[in-house]
Every structure is written in structure tokens, then in C-alpha cells.
KOLGU-4560 file (N, C-alpha, C; in nm, 3 decimals, padded with zeros to 5 digits):
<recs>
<n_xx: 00.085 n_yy: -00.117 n_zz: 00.000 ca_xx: 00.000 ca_yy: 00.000 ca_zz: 00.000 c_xx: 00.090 c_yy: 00.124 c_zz: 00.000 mol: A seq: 1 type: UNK>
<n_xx: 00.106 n_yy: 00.241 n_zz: -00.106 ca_xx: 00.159 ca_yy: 00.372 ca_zz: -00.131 c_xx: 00.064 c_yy: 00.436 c_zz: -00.091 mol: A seq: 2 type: UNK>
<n_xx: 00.113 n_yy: 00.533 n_zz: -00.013 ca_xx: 00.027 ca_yy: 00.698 ca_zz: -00.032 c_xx: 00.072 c_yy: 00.778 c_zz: -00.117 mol: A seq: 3 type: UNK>
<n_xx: 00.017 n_yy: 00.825 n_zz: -00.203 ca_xx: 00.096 ca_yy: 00.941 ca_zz: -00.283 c_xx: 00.055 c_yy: 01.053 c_zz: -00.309 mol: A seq: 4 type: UNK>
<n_xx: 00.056 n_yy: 01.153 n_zz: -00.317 ca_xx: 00.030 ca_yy: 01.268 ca_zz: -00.334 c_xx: 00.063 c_yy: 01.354 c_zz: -00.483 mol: A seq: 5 type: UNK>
<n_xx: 00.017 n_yy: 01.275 n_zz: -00.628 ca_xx: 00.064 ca_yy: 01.326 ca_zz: -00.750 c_xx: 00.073 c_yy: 01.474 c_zz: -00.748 mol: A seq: 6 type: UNK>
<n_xx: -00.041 n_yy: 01.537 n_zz: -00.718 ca_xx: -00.060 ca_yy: 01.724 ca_zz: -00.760 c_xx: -00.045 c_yy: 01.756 c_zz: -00.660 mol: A seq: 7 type: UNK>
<n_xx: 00.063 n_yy: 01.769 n_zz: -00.560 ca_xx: 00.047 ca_yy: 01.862 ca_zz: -00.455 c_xx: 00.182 c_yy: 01.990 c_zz: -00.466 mol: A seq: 8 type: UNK>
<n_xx: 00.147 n_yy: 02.116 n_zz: -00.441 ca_xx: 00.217 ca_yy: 02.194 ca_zz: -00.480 c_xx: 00.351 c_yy: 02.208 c_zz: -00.410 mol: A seq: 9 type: UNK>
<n_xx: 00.441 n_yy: 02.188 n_zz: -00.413 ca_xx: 00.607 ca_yy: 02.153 ca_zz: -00.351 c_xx: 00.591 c_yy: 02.274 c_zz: -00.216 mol: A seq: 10 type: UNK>
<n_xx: 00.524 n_yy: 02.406 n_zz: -00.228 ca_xx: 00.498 ca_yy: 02.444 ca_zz: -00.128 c_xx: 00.393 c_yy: 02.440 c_zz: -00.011 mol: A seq: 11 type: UNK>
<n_xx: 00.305 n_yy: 02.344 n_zz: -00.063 ca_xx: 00.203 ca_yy: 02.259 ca_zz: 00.063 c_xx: 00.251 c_yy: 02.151 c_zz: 00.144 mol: A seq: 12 type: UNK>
<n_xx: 00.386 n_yy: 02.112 n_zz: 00.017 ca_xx: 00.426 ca_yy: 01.961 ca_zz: 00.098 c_xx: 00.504 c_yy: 01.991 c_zz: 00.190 mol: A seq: 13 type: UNK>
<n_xx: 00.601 n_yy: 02.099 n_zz: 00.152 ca_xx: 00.662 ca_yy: 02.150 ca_zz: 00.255 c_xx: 00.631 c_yy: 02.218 c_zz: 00.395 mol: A seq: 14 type: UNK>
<n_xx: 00.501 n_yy: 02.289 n_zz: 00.389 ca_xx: 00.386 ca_yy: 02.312 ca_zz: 00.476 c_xx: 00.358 c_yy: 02.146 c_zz: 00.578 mol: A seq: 15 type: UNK>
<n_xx: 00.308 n_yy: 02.080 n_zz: 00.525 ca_xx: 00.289 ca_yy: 01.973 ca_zz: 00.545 c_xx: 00.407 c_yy: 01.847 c_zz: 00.640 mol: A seq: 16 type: UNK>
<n_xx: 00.538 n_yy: 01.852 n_zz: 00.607 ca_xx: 00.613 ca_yy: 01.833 ca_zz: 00.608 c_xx: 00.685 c_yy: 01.862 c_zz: 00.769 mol: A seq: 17 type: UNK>
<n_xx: 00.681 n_yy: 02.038 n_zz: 00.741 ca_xx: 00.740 ca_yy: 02.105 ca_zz: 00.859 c_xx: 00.579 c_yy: 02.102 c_zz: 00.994 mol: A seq: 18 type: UNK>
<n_xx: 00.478 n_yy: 02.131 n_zz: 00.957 ca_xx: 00.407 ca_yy: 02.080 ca_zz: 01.043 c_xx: 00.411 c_yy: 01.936 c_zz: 01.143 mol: A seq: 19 type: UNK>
<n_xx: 00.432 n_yy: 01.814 n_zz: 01.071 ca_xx: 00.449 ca_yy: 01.708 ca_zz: 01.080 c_xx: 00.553 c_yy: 01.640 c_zz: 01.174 mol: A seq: 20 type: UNK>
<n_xx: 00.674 n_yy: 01.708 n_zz: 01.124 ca_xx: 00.770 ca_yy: 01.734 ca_zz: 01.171 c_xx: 00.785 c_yy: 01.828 c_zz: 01.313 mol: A seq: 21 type: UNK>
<n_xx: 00.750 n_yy: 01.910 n_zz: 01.321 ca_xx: 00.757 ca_yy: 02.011 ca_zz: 01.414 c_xx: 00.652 c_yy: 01.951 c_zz: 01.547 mol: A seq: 22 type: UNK>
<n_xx: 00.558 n_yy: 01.870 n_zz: 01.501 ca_xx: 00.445 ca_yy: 01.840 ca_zz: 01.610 c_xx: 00.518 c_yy: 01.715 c_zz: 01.671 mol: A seq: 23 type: UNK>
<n_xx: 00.587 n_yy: 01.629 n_zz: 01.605 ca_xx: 00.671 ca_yy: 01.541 ca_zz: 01.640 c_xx: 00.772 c_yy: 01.548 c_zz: 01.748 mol: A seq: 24 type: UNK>
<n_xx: 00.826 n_yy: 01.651 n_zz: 01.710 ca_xx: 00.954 ca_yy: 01.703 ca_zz: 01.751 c_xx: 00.929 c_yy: 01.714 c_zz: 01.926 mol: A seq: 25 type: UNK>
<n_xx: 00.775 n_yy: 01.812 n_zz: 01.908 ca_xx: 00.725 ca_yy: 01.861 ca_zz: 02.036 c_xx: 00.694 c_yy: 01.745 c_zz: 02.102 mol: A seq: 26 type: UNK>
<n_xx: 00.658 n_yy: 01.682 n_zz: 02.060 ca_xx: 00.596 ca_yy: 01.531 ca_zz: 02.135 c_xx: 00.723 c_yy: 01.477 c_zz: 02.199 mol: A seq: 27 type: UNK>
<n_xx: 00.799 n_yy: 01.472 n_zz: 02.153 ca_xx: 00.949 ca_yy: 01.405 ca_zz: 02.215 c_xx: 00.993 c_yy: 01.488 c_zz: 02.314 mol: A seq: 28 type: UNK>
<n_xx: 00.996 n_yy: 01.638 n_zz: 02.275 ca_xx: 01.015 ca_yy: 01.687 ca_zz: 02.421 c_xx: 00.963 c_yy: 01.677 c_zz: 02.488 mol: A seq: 29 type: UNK>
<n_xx: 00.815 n_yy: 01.716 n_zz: 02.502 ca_xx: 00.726 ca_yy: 01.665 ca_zz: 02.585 c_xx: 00.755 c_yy: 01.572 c_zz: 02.681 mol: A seq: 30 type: UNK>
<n_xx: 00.767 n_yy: 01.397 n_zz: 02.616 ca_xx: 00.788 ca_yy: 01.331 ca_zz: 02.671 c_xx: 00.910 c_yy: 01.316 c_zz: 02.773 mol: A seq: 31 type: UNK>
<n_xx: 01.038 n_yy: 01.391 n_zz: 02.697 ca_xx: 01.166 ca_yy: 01.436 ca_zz: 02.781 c_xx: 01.113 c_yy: 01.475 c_zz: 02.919 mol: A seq: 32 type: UNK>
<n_xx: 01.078 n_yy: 01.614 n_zz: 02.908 ca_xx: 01.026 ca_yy: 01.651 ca_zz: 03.047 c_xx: 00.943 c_yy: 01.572 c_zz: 03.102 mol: A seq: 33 type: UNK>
<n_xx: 00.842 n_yy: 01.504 n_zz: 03.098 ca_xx: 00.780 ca_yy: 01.405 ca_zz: 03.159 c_xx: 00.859 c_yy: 01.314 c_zz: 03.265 mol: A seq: 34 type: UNK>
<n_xx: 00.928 n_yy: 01.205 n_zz: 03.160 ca_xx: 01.000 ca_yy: 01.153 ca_zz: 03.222 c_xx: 01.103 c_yy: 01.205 c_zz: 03.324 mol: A seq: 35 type: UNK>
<n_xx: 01.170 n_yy: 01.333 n_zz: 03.283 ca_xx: 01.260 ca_yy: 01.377 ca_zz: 03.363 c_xx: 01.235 c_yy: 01.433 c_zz: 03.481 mol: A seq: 36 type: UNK>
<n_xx: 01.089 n_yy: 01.445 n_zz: 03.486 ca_xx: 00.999 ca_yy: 01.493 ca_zz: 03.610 c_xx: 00.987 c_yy: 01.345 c_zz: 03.665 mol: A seq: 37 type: UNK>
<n_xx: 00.951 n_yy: 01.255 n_zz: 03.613 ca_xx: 00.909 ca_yy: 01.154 ca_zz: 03.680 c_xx: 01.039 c_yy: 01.065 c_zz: 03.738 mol: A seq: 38 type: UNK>
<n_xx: 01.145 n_yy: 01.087 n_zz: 03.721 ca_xx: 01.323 ca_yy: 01.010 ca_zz: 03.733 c_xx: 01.344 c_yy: 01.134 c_zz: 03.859 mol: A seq: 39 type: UNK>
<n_xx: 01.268 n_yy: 01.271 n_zz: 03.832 ca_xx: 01.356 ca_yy: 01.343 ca_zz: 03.987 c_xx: 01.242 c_yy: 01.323 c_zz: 04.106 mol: A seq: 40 type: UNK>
<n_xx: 01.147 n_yy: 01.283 n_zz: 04.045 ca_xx: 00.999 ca_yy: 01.354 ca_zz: 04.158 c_xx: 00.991 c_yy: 01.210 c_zz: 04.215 mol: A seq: 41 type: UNK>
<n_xx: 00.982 n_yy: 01.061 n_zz: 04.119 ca_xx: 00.908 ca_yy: 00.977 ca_zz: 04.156 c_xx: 00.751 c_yy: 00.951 c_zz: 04.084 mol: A seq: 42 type: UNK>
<n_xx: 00.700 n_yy: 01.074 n_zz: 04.026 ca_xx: 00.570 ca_yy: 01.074 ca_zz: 04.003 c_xx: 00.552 c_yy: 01.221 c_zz: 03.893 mol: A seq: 43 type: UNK>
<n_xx: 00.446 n_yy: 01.202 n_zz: 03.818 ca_xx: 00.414 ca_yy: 01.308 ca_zz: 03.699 c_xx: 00.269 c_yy: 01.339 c_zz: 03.711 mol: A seq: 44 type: UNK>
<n_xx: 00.257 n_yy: 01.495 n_zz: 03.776 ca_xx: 00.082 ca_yy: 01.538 ca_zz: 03.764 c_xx: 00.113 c_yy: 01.665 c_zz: 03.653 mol: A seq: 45 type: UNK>
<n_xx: 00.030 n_yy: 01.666 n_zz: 03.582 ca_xx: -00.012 ca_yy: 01.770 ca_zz: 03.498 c_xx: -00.175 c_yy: 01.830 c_zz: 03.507 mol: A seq: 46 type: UNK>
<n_xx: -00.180 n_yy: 01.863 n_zz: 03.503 ca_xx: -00.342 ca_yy: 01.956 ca_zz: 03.523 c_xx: -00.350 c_yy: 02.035 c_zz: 03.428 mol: A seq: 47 type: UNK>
<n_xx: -00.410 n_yy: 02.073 n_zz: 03.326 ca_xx: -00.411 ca_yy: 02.224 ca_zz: 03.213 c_xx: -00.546 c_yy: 02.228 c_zz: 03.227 mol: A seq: 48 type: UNK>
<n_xx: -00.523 n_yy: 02.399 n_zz: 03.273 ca_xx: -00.698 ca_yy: 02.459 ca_zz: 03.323 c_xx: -00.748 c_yy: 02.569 c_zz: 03.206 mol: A seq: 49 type: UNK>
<n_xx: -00.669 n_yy: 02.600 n_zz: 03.124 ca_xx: -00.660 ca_yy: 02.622 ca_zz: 02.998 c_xx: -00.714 c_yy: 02.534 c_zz: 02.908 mol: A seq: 50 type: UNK>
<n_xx: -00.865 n_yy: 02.576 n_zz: 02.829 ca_xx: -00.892 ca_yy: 02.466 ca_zz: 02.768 c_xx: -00.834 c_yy: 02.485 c_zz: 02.610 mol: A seq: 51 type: UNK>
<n_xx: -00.828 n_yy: 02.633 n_zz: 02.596 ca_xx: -00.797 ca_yy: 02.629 ca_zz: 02.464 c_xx: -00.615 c_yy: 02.574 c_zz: 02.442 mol: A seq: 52 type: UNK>
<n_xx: -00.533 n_yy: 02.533 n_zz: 02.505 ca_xx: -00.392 ca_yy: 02.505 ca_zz: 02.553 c_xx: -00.420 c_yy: 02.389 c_zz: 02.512 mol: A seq: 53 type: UNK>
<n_xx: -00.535 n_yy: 02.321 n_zz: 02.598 ca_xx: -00.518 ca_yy: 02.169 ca_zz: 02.599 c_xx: -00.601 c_yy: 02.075 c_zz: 02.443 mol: A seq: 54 type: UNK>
<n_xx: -00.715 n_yy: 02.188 n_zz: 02.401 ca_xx: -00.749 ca_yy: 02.186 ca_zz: 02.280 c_xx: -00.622 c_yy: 02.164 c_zz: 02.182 mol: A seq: 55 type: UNK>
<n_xx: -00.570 n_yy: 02.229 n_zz: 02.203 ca_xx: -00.433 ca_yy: 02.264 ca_zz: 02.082 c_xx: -00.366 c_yy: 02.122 c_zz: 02.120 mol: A seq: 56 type: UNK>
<n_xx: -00.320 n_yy: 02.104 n_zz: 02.207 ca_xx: -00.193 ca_yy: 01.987 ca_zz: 02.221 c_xx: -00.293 c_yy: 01.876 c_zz: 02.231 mol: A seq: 57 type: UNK>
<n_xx: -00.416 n_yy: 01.884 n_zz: 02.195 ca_xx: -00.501 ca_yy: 01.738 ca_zz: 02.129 c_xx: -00.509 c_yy: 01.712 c_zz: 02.012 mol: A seq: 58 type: UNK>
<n_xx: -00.515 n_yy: 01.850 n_zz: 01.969 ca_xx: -00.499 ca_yy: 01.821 ca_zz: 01.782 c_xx: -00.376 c_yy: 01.798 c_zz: 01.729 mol: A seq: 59 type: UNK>
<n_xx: -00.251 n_yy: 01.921 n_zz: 01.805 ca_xx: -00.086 ca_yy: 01.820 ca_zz: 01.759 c_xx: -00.083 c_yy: 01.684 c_zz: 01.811 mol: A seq: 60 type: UNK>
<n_xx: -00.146 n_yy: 01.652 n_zz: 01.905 ca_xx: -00.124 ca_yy: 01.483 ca_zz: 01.950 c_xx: -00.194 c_yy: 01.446 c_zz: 01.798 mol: A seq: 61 type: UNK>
<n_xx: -00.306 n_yy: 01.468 n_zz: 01.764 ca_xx: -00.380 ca_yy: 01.360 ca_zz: 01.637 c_xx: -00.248 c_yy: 01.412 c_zz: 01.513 mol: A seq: 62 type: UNK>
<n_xx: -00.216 n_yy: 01.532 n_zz: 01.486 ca_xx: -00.145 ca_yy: 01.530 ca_zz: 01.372 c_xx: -00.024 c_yy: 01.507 c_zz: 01.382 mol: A seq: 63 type: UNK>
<n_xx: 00.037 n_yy: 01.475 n_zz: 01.498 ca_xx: 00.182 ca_yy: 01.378 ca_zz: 01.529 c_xx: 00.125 c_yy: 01.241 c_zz: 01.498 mol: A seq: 64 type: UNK>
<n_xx: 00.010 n_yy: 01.162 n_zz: 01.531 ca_xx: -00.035 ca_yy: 01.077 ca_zz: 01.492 c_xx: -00.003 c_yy: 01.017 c_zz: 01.354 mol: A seq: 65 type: UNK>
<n_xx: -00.119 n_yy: 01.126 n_zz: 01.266 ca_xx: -00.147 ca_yy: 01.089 ca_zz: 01.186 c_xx: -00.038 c_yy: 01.093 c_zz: 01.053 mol: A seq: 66 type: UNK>
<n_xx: 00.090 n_yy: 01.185 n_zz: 01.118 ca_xx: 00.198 ca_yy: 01.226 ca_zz: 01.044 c_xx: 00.290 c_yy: 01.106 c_zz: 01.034 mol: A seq: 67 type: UNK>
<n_xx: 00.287 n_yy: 01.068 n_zz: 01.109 ca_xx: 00.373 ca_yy: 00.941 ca_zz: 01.152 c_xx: 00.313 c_yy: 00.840 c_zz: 01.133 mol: A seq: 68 type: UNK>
<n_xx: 00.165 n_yy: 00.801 n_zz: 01.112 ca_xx: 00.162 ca_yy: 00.711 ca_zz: 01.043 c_xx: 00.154 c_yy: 00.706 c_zz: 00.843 mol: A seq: 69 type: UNK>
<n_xx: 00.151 n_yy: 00.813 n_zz: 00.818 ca_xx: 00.146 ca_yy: 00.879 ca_zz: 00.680 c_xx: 00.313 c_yy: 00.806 c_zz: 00.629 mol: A seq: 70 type: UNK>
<n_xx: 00.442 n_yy: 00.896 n_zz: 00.706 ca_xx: 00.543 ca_yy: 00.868 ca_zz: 00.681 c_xx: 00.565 c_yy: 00.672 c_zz: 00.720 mol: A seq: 71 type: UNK>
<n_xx: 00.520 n_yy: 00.600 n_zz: 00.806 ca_xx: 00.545 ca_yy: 00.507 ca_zz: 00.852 c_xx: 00.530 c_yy: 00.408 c_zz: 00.710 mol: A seq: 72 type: UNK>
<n_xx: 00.399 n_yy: 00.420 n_zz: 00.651 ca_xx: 00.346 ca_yy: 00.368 ca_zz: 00.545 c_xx: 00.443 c_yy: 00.393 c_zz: 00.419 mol: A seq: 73 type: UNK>
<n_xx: 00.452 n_yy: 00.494 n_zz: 00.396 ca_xx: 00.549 ca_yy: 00.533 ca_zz: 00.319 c_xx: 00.669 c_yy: 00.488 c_zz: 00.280 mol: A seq: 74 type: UNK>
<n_xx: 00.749 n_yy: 00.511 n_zz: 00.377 ca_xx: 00.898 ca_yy: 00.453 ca_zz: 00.388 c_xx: 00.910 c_yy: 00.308 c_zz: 00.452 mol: A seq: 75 type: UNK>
<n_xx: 00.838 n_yy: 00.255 n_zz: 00.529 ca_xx: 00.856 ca_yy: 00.134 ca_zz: 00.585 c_xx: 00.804 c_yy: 00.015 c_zz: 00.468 mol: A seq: 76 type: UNK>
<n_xx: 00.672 n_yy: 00.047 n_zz: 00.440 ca_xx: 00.595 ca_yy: -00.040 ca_zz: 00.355 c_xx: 00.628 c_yy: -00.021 c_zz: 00.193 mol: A seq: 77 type: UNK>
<n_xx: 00.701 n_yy: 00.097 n_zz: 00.167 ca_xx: 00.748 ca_yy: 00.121 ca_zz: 00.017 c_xx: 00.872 c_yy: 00.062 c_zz: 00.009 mol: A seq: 78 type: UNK>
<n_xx: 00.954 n_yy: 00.091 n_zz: 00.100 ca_xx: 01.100 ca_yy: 00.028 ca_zz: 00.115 c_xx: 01.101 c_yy: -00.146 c_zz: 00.108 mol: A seq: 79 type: UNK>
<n_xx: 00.996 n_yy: -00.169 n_zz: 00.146 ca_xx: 00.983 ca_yy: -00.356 ca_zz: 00.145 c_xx: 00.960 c_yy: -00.405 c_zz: 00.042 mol: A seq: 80 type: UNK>
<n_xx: 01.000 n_yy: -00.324 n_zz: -00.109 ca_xx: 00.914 ca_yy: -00.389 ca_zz: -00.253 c_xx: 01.027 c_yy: -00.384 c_zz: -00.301 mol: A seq: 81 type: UNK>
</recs>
């Protein structure tokens, strides 16, 4: 199975791309501090009373998701032919 994208304009993909990338990126730090809270503390509470904050880092969670499985398909399952 390919995904491909024939007509897409070299400056959407790149849009696309650096989004993808960038939500990723955040996710790993994320997780950095997490853990690094949880290796000094023993334990990890987060609370966000901010809904529009926590709105946002639900939709980069789905488009780190969905970015990574886009690329996963791609290179993992194209590379195997």
C-alpha cells in the first residue's frame, strides 16, 4: 500500500512536512520533560486549566499521529518492494 500525493504543490508539501515534523519534535520533548519529572519527583501530575492550551496539544497529538503514520506507510511499507 503507497500513499501518494501526484498534484500537490512543492509548497504545501513542505507546509505539510514542517508541520508534521515540528508536532513530532514537540511530542518528544514533551515526553523528555515528563519523564525527567518523573526520574527526579518519583511521580508526573499535569493539570491544564486552559482549555484552549489543551485543545491545541489534542490536535498536535492527532497530527503527530497521523503524520507518523502517513510517513510510517510510506517509507517502511514502500522500502519492502
Amino acid at each position: 500500500m503507497t500513499i501518494t500525493l501526484p498534484n500537490v504543490h512543492p509548497k504545501l508539501r513542505l507546509l505539510i512536512h514542517g508541520l508534521g515534523l515540528s508536532s513530532l519534535g514537540s511530542a518528544l520533548f514533551l515526553q523528555t520533560t515528563v519523564f525527567t519529572s518523573i526520574l527526579q519527583n518519583g511521580y508526573f501530575r499535569g493539570i491544564e486549566q486552559n482549555h484552549f492550551i489543551l485543545n491545541s496539544e489534542i490536535a498536535l497529538t492527532g497530527v503527530a499521529i497521523a503524520y507518523f503514520g502517513y510517513m510510517f506507510t510510506r517509507f517502511i511499507f514502500n522500502s519492502s518492494r
